[in-house]
C-alpha positions, 0 to 999 in steps of 0.5 A: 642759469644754465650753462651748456659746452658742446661739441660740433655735433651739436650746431644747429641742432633742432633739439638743443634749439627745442630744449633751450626755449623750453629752459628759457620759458621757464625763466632760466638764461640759457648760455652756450659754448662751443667746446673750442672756446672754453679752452681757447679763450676760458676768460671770454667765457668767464666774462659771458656768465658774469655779463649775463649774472649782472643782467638777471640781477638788473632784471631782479631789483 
């Protein structure tokens, strides 16, 4: 999994859209976060990952 906080210079980047499929391609689950909502709301954040752990390890058995 990974797991990426950026800043405003990054929206709708064509790079970031770029490296993300090639993560995913390699089978990673790629989750994004906006700086603003790590520190404004941390346990929305904390919800996401776990959400998305909980689905790969569907995925798995």
């Amino acid at each position: 999994m990974v797991i990426e906080l950026d800043g405003g210079q990054h929206a709708d980047s064509e790079y970031d859209a770029r490296r993300d499929a090639l993560m995913v391609e390699q089978g990673y689950t790629v989750l994004r976060f906006w700086n603003t909502e790590v520190t404004e709301n941390i346990e929305g954040g904390i919800e996401r990952i776990v959400e998305a752990v909980r689905k790969r390890s569907e995925k798995r058995d």
